[in-house]
C-alpha positions as CSV (number, residue, x, y, z in Angstrom):
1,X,0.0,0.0,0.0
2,X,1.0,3.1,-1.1
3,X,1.7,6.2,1.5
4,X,0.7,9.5,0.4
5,X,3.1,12.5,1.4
6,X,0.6,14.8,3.1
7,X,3.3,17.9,3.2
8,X,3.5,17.4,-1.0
9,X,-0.4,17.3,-1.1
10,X,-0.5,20.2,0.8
11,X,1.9,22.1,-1.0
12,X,0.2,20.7,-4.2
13,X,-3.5,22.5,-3.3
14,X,-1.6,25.5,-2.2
15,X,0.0,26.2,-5.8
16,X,-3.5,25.5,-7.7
17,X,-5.0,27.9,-4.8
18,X,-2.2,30.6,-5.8
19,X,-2.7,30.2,-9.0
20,X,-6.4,29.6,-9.6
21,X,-7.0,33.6,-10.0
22,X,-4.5,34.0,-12.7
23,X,-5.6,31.6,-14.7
24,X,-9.3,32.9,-14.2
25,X,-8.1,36.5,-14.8
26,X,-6.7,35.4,-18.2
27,X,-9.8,33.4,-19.7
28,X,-11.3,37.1,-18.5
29,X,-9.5,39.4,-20.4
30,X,-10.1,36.8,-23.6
31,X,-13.6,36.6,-23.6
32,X,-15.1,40.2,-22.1
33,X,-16.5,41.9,-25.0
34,X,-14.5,45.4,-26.6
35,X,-16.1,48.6,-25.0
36,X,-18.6,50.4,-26.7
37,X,-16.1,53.5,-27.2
38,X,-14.7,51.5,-29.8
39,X,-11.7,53.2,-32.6
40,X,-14.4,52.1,-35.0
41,X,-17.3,53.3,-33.6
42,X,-15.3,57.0,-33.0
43,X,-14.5,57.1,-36.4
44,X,-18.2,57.6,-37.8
45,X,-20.3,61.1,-37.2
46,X,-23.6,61.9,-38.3
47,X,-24.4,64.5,-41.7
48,X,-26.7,65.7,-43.8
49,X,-27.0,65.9,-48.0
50,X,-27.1,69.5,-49.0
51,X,-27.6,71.4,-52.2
52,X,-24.7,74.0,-53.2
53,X,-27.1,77.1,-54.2
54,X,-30.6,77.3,-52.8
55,X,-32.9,80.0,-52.6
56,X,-36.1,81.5,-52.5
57,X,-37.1,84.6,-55.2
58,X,-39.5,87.0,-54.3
59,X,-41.7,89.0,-56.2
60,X,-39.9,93.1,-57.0
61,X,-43.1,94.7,-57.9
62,X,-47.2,94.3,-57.5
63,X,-49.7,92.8,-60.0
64,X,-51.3,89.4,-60.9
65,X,-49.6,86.3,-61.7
66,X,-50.1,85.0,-64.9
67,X,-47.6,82.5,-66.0
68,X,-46.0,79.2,-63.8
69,X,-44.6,77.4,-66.4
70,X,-42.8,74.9,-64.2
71,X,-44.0,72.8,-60.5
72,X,-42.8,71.4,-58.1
73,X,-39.5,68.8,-58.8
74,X,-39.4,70.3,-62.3
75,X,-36.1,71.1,-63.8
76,X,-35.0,74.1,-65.3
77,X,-32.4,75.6,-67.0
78,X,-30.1,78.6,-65.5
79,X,-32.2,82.0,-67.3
80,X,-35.5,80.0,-67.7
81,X,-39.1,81.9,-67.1
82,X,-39.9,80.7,-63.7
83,X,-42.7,83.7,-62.5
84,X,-44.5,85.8,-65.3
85,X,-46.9,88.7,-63.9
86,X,-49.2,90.7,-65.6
87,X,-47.0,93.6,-67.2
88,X,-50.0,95.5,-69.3
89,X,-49.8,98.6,-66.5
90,X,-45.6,98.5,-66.5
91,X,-45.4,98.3,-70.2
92,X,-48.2,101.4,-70.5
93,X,-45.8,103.4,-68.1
94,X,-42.8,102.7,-69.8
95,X,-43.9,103.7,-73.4
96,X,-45.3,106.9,-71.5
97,X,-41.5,107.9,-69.9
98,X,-40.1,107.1,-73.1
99,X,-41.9,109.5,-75.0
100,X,-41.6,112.0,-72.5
101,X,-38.2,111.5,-72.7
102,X,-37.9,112.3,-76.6
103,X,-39.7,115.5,-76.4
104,X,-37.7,116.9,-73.6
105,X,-34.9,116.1,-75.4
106,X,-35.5,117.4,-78.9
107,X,-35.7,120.8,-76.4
108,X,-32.7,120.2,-75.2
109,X,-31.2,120.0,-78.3
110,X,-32.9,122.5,-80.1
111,X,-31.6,125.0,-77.0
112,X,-28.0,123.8,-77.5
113,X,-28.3,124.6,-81.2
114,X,-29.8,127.7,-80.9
115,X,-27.1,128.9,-78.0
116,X,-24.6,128.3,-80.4
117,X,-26.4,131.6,-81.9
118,X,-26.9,133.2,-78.5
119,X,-30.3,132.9,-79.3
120,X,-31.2,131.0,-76.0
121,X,-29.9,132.1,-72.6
122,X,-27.5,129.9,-70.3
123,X,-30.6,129.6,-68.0
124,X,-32.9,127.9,-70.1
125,X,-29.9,125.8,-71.6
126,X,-29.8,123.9,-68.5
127,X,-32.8,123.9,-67.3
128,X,-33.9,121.8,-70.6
129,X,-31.1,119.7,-70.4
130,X,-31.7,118.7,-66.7
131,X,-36.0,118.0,-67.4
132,X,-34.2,115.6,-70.5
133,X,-32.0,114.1,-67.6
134,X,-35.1,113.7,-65.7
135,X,-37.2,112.1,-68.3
136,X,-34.0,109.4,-68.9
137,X,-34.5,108.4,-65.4
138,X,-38.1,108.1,-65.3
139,X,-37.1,105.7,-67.9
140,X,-34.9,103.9,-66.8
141,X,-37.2,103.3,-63.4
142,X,-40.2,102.1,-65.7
143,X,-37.8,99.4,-67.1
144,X,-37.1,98.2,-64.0
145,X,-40.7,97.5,-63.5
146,X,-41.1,95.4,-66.2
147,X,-37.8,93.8,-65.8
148,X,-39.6,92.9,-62.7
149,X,-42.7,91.1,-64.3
150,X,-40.8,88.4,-65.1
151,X,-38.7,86.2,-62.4
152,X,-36.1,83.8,-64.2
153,X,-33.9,81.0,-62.7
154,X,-30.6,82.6,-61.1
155,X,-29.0,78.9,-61.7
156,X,-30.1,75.1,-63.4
157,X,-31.8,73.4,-60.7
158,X,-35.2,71.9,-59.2
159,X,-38.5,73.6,-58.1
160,X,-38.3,72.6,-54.6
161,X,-42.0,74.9,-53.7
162,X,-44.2,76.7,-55.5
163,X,-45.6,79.4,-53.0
164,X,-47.9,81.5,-55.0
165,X,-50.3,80.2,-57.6
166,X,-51.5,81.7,-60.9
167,X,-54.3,85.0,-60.8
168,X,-52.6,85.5,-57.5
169,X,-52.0,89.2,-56.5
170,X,-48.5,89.9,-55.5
171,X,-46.8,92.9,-53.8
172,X,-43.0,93.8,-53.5
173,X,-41.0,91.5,-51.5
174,X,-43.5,88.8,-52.0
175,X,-42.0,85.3,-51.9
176,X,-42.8,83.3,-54.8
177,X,-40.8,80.3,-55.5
178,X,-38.0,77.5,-53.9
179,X,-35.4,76.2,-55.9
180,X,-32.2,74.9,-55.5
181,X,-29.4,73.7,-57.7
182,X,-28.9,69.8,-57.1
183,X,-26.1,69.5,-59.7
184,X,-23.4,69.5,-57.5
185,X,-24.2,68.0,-53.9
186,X,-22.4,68.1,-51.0
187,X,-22.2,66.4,-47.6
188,X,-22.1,68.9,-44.1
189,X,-20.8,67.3,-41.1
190,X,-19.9,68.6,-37.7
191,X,-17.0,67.4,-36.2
192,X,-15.1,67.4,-32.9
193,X,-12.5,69.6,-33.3
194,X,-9.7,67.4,-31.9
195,X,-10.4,65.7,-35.4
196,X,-8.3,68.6,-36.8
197,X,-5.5,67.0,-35.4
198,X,-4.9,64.4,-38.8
199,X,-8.3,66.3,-41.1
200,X,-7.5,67.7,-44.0
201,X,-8.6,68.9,-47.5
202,X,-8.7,65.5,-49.5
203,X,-8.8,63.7,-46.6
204,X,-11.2,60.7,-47.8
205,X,-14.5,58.7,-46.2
206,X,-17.3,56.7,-46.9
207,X,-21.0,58.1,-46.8
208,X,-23.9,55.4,-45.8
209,X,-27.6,57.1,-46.6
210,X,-30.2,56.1,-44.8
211,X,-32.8,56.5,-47.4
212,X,-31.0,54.4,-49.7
213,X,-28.9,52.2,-47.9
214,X,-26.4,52.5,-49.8
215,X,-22.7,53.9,-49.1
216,X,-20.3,56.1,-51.3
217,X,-17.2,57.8,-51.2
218,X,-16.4,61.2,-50.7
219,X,-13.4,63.5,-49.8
220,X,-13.5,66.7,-47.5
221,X,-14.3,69.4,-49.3
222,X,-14.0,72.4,-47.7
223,X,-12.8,72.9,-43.7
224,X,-14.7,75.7,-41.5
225,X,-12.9,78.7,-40.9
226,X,-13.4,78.5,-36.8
227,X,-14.2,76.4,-34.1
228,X,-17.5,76.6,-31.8
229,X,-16.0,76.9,-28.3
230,X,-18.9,76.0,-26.5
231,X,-19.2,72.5,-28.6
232,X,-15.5,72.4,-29.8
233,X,-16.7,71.2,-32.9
234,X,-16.1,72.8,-36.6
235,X,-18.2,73.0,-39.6
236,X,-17.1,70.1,-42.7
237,X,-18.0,69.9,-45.9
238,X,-17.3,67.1,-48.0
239,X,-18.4,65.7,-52.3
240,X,-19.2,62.7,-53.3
241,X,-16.5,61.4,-55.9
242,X,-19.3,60.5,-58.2
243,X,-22.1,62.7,-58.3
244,X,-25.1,59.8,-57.5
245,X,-28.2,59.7,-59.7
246,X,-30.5,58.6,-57.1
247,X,-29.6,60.7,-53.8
248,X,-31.8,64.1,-52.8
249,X,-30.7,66.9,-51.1
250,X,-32.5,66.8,-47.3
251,X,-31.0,62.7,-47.3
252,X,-29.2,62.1,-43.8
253,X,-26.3,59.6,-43.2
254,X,-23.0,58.7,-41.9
255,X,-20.0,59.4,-42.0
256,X,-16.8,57.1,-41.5
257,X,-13.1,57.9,-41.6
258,X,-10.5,55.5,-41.1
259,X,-9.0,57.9,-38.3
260,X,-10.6,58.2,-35.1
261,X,-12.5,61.5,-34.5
262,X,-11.7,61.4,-30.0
């Protein structure tokens, strides 16, 4: 029969005991899950699809509408007849100044021909010359109002709202119309501005759209000139490499860089 050396036993149970933690303390730091603060989950940020040129025209003088060739999603060309109002009353006052204009100055010329003669005094030289003067800018202010009658497109875009509708009466300052210019979209971001530490112009990422579901990539575009101190964050914009057929301006997504944005 065998005798069993209690000291070794002992001393056996002793060295599992000791080292029982360690091992358990190893399978731990093997098997815990990464922290939710991961690099990859710092490098993605939140944006927003914008349009480079947006606006919204408003009408310059009063009367009815009478022409709304386009609605809304329509494009247009850059110079194309977007608003048309009535222009009978403009056109009426215009012809008017115009030919008040020629007879004040056929007297103003018929005074500087017959000074040439002294037949005319200084006096009334100038004073027919400046009524002539007058009646060119009484012209000039009718044309303006029917220049106004008609509203055209500043740039090629979309209709994003019609505001008005036709046999509407507008006044001055009037808003008529939405549009924006969808040719050439961009990406805004807001980004810590740690990030500023390795962003630069160029600097590429990847854009996932929510409304698609699809992702495309994009470089920065253009870096904001300051920081916000109260949200130490700074304005970026970024484009799409390939200008996508199928992505509106409004669309939200995100944003990932391969560098952690801290």
């Amino acid at each position: 029969m065998t005798r069993i050396s209690w000291p070794l036993v002992g001393g056996s149970l002793v060295g599992v005991w000791i080292l029982m933690p360690m091992w358990l303390a190893t399978a731990g730091t093997k098997s815990d899950p990464k922290p939710a603060s991961s690099a990859a989950e710092l490098s993605t940020i939140r944006g927003v699809v914008k349009a480079t040129a947006q606006a919204t025209l408003a009408s310059q003088v009063q009367g009815r509408i009478s022409q709304l060739p386009f609605k809304e999603g329509h494009r247009f060309k850059k110079g194309a007849l977007l608003v048309a109002l009535d222009c009978s009353k403009y056109e009426a006052e215009l012809a008017s100044a115009k030919a008040e204009y020629r007879g004040k100055e056929k007297t103003y010329e018929n005074n500087r021909r017959l000074s040439k003669h002294q037949a005319v005094g200084q006096l009334e030289l100038e004073v027919s010359q400046a009524e002539a003067e007058k009646a060119f800018a009484a012209v000039k202010a009718a044309q303006v109002n029917v220049n106004g009658c008609t509203v055209r497109a500043p740039f090629p875009g979309r209709v994003v709202k019609m505001i008005v509708n036709e046999h509407e009466n507008v006044f001055p300052n009037d808003q008529l119309i939405s549009l924006l210019d969808d040719s050439l979209l961009e990406i805004e971001l807001i980004l810590p501005s740690k990030s500023l530490a390795w962003l630069k112009v160029g600097t590429p990422f990847e854009y996932a759209i929510d409304e698609t579901g699809l992702r495309y990539p994009a470089v920065v575009q253009v870096i904001g000139a300051n920081v916000d101190p109260a949200s130490q964050t700074v304005k970026v914009k970024g484009r799409f490499r390939t200008q996508p057929d199928n992505v509106l301006a409004g669309m939200s997504g995100t944003a990932s860089f391969a560098e952690p944005l801290r």
